[in-house]
Backbone as numpy.savetxt, mean C-alpha at the origin, in Angstrom:
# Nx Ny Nz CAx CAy CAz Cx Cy Cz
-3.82 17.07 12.74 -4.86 16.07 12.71 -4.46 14.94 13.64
-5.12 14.60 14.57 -4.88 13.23 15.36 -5.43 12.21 14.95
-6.26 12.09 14.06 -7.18 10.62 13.75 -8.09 11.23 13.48
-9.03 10.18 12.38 -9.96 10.33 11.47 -11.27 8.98 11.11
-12.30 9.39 11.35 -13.53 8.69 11.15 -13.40 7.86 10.32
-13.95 6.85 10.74 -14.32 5.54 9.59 -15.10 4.62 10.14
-15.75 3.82 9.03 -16.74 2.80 9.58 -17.13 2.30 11.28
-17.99 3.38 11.82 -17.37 2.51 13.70 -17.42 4.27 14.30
-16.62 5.04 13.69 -16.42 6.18 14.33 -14.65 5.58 14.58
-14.28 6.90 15.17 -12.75 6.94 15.25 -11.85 5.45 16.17
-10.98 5.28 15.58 -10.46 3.75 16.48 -9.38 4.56 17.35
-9.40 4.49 18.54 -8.06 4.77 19.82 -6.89 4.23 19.35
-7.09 3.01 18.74 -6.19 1.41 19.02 -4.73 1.69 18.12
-4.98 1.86 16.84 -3.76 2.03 16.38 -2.82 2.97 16.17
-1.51 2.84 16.20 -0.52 3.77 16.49 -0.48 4.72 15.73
0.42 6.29 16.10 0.21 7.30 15.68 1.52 7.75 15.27
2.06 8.00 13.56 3.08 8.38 13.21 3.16 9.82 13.57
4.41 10.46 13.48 4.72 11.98 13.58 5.35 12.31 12.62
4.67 13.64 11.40 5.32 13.72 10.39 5.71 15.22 10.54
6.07 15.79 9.29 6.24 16.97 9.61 5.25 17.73 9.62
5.24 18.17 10.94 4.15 19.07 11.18 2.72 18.38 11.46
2.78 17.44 11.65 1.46 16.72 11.22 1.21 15.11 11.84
0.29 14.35 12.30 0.22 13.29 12.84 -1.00 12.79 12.13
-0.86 11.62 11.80 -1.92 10.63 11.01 -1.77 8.97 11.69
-2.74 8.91 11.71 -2.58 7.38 11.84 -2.94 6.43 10.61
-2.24 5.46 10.32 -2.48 4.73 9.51 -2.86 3.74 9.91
-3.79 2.84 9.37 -4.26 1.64 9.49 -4.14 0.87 7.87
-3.46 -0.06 7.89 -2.72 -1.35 6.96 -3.52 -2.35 7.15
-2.99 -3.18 5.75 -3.70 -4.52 6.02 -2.93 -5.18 4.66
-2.56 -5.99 4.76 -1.71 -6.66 3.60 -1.99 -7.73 3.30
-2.27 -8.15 1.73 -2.39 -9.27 1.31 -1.36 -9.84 0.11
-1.60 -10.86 0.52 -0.26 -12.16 -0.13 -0.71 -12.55 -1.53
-0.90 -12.49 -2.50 -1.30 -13.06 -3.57 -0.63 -14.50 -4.05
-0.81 -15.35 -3.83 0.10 -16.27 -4.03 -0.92 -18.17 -3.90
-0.35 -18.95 -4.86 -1.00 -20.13 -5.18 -1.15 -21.04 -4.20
0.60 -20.65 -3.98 1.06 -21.97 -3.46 0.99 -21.81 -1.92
0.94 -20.16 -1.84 1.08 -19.65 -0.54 -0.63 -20.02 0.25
-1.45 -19.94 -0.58 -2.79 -20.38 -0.13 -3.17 -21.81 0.09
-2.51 -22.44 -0.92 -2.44 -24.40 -0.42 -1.98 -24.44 0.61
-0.77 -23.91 0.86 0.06 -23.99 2.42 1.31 -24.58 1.88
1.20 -24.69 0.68 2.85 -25.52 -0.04 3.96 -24.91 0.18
3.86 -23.63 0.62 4.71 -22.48 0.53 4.22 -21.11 1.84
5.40 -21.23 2.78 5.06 -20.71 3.43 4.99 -18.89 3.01
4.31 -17.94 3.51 4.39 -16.90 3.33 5.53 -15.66 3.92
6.52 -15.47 3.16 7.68 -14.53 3.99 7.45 -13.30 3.60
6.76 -12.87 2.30 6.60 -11.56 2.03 5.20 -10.76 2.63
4.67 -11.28 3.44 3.45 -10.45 3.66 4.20 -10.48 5.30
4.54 -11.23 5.77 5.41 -10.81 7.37 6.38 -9.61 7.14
6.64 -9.60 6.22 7.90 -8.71 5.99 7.21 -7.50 5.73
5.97 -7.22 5.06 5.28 -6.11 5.11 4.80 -5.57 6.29
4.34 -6.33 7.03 3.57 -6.14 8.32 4.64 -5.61 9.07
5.44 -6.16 9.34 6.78 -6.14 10.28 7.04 -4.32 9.76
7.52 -4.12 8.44 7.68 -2.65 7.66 6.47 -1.85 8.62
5.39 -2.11 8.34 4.45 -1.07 8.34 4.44 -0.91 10.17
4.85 -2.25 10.71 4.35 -2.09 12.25 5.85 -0.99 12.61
6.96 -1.24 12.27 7.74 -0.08 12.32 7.56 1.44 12.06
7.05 1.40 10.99 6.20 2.67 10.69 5.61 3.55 11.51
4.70 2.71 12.50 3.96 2.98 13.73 2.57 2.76 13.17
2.23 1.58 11.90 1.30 0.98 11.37 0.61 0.18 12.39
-0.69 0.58 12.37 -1.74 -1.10 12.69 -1.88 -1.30 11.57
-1.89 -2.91 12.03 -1.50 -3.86 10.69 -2.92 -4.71 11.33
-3.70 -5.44 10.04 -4.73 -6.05 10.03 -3.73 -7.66 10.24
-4.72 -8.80 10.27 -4.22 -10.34 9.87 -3.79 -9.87 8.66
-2.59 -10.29 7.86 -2.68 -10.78 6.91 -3.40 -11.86 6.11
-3.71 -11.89 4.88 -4.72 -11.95 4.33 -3.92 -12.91 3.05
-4.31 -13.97 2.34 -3.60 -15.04 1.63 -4.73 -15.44 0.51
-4.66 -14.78 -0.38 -5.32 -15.39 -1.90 -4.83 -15.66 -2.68
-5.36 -16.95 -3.30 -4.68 -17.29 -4.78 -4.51 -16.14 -5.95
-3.75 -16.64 -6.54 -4.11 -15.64 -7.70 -5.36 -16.08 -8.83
-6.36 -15.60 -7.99 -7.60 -15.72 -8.99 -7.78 -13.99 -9.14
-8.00 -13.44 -10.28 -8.48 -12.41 -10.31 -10.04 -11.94 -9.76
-10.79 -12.67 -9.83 -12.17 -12.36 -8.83 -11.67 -12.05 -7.52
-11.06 -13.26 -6.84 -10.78 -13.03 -5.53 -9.89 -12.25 -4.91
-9.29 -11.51 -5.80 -8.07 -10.31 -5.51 -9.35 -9.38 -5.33
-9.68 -9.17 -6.70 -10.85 -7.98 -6.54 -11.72 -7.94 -5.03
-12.10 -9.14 -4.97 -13.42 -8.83 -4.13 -13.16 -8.78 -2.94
-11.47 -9.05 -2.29 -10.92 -8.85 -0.89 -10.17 -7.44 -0.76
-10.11 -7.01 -1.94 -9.66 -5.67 -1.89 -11.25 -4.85 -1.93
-11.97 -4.63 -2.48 -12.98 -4.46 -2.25 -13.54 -4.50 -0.66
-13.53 -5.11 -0.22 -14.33 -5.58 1.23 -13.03 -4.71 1.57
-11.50 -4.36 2.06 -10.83 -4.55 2.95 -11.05 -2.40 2.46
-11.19 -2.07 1.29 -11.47 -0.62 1.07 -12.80 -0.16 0.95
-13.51 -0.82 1.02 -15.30 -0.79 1.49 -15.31 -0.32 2.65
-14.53 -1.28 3.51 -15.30 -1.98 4.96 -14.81 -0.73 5.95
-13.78 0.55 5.26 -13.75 1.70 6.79 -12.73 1.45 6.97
-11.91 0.46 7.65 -10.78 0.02 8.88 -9.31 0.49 8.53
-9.25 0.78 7.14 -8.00 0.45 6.30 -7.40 1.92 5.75
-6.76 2.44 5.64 -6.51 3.28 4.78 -5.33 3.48 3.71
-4.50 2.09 3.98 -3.42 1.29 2.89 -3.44 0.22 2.93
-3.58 -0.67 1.53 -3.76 -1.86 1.19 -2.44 -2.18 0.56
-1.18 -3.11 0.93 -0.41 -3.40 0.49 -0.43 -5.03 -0.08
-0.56 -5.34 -1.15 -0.20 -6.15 -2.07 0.82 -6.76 -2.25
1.41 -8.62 -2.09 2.52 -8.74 -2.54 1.90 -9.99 -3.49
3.08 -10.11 -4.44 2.87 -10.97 -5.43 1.93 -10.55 -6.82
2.13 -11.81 -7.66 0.99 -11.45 -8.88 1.42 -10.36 -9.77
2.62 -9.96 -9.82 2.93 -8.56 -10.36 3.95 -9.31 -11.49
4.48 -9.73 -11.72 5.34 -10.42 -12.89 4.68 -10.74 -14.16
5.29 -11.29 -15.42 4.67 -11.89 -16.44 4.06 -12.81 -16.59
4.15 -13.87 -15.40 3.70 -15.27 -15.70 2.15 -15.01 -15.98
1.70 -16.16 -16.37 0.04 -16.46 -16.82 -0.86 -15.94 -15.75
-0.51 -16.55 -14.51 -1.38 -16.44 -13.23 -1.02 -14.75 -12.57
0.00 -14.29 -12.89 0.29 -12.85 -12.41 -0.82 -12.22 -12.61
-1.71 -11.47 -11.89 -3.16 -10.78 -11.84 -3.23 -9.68 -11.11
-2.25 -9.55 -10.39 -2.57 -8.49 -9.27 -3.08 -7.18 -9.70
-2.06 -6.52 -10.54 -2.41 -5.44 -11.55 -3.30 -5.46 -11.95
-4.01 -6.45 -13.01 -5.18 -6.03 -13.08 -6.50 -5.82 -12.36
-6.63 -7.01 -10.87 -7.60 -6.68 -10.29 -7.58 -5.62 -9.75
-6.47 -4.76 -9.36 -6.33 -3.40 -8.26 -6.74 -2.54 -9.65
-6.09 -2.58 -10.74 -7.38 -1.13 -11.96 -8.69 -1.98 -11.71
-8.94 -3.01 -11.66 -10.42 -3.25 -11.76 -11.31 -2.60 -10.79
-10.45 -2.24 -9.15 -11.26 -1.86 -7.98 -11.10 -0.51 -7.66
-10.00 0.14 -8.15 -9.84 1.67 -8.07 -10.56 2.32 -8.56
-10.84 4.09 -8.16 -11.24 4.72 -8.73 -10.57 5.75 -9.36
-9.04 5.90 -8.87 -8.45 7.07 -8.99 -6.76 6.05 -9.27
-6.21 6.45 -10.31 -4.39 5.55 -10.37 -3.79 7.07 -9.33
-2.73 6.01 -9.02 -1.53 6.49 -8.20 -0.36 6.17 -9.06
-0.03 6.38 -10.17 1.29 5.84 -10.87 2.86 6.40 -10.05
3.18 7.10 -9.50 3.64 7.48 -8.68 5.03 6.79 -8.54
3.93 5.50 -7.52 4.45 4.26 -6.72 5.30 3.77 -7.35
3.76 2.81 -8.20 4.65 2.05 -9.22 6.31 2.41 -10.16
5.96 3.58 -10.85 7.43 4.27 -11.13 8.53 4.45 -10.32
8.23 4.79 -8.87 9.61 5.02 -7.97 9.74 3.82 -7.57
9.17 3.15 -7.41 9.66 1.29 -7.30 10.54 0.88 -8.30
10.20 0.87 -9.65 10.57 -0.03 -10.88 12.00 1.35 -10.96
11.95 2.44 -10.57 12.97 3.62 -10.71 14.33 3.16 -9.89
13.75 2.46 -8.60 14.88 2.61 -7.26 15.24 0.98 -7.96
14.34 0.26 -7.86 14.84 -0.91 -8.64 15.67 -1.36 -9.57
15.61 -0.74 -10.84 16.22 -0.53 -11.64 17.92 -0.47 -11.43
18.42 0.33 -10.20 19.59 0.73 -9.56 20.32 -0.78 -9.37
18.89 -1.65 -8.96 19.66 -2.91 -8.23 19.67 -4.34 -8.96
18.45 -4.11 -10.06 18.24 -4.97 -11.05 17.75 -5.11 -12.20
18.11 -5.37 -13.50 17.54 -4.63 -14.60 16.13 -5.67 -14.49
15.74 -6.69 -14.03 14.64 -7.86 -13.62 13.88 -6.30 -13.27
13.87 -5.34 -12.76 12.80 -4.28 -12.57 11.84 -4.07 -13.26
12.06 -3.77 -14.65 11.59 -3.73 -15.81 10.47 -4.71 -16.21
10.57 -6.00 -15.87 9.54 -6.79 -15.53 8.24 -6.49 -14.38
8.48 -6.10 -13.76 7.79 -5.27 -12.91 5.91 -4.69 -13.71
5.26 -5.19 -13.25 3.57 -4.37 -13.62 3.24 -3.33 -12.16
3.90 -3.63 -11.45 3.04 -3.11 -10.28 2.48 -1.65 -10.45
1.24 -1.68 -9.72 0.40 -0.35 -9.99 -0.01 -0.12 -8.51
-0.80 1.21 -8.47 -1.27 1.93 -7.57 -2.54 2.69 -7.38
-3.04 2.17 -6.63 -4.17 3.61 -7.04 -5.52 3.34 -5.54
-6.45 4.25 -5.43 -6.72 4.51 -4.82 -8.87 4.01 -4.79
-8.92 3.49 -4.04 -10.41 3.52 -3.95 -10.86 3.95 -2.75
-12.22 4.71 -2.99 -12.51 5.62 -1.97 -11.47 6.36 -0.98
-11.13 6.35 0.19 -9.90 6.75 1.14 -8.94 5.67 1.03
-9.36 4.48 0.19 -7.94 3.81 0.83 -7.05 3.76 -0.58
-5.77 3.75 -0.30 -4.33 3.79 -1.19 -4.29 2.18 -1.33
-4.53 1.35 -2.35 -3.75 0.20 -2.58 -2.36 -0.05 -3.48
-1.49 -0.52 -3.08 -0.41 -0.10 -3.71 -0.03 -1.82 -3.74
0.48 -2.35 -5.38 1.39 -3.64 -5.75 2.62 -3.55 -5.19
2.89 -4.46 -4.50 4.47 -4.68 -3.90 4.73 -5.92 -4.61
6.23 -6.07 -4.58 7.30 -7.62 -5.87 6.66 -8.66 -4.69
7.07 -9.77 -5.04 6.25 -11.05 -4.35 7.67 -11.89 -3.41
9.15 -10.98 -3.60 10.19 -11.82 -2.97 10.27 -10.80 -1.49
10.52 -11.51 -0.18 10.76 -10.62 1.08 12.20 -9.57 0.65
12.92 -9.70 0.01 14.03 -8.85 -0.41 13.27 -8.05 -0.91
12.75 -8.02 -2.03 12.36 -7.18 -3.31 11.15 -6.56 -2.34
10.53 -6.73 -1.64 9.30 -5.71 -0.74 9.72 -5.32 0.27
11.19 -5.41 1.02 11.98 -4.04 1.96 12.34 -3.39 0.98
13.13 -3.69 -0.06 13.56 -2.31 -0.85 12.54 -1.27 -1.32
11.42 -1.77 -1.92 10.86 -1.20 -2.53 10.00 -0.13 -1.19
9.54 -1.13 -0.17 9.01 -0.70 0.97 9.88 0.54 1.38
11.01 0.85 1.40 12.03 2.10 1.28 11.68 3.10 0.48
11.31 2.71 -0.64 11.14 3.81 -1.68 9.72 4.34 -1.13
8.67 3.63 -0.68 7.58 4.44 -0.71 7.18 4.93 0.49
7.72 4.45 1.56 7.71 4.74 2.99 7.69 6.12 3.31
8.39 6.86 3.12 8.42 8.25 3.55 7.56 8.86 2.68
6.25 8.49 1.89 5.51 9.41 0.90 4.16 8.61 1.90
3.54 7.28 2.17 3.10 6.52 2.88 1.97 7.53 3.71
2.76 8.48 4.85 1.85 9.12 5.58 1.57 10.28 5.20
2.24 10.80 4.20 1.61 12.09 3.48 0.22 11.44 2.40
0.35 10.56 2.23 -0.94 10.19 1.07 -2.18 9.84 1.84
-1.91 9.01 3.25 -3.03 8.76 4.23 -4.13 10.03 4.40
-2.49 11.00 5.13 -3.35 12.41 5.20 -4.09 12.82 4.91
-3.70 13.19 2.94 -4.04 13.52 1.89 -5.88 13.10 1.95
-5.67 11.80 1.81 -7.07 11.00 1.53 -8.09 10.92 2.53
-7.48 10.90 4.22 -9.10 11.13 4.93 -9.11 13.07 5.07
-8.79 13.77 4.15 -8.98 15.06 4.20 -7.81 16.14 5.30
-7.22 15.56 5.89 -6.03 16.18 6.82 -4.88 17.34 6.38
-4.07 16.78 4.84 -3.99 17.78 4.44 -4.01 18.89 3.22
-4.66 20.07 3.80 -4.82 21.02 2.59 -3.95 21.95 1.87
-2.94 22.06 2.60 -1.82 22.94 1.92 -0.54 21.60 1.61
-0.58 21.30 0.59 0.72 20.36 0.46 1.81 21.06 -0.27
1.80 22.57 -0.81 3.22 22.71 -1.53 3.72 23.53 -0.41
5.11 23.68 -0.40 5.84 24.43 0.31 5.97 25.96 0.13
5.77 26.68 1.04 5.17 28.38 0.59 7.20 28.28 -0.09
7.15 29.63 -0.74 8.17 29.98 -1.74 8.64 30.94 -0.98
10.20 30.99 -0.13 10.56 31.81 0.72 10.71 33.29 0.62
10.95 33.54 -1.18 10.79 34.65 -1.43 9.37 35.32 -2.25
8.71 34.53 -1.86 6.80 34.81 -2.40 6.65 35.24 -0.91
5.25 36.31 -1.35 4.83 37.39 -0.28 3.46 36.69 0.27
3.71 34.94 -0.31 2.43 34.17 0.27 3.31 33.09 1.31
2.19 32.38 2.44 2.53 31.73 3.63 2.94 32.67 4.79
């Protein structure tokens, strides 16, 4: 597969990973969930640090994107950014903890149609290794229409690590979702199938 239709018809523009056997392009777009990060009180390091991840990847990366933690307004920019065609991973930082204002989790079940628990588990899994603070952890996953939105931790440390754990699964799920690929298990060397 070289690239795949969306809102517009196919985009040239963004870069093209090489997986096994297989080429997808991804198109990203990351948003910051954060209070203080939207006053401007607080500058934003974890949504650069995503972008930066994904542009390594061989990601086009959208602007990053900076909302409070209001739960409407999580919803309705995730919404527009998996509506609107352009996107086919929505990465999330912040809002994932216990505090009062933590929302992220719930607006991403509010806009999905399909969970990805997956994520969330091999995050709070690889985490766990480095901090029992993991366990605190809500982050979720899941999927509306073609696009994958996935909760990332809200510290630039805590979203490279985790960004590790899900990275190499990343362009197999893109695939997956604009229809690219249909055989995902590995034929069985001694089965008289493949």
């Amino acid at each position: 597969m070289t690239g795949h239709a969306h809102a517009g018809g196919p985009s040239p523009d963004f870069a093209q990973v090489e997986g096994e056997g297989c080429a997808v392009r991804i198109r990203a777009a990351v948003v910051t969930v954060s209070d203080k990060g939207h006053a401007g009180i607080r500058e934003d390091a974890s949504g650069p640090a995503l972008r930066d991840l994904l542009e390594e990847l061989g990601a086009e990366v959208a602007p990053i994107h900076v909302v409070p933690d209001e739960q409407d307004q999580i919803e309705a920019l995730l919404i527009r950014l998996a509506d609107g065609g352009d996107v086919d991973v929505v990465l999330t930082t912040g809002g994932t903890g216990l505090a009062p204002r933590d929302r992220t989790p719930e607006a991403t079940l509010a806009v999905v149609d399909r969970l990805a628990p997956g994520f969330g588990e091999a995050m709070r899994a690889a985490s766990l290794a480095i901090t029992p603070r993991a366990m605190l952890s809500r982050a979720t996953a899941g999927v509306r229409g073609r696009t994958l939105i996935i909760n990332m931790p809200g510290s630039p440390k805590a979203c490279r690590e985790n960004f590790a754990v899900i990275a190499p699964c990343l362009e197999h799920a893109v695939e997956t979702l604009v229809g690219g690929a249909y055989e995902c298990a590995t034929p069985d060397p001694g089965s008289d199938r493949g």
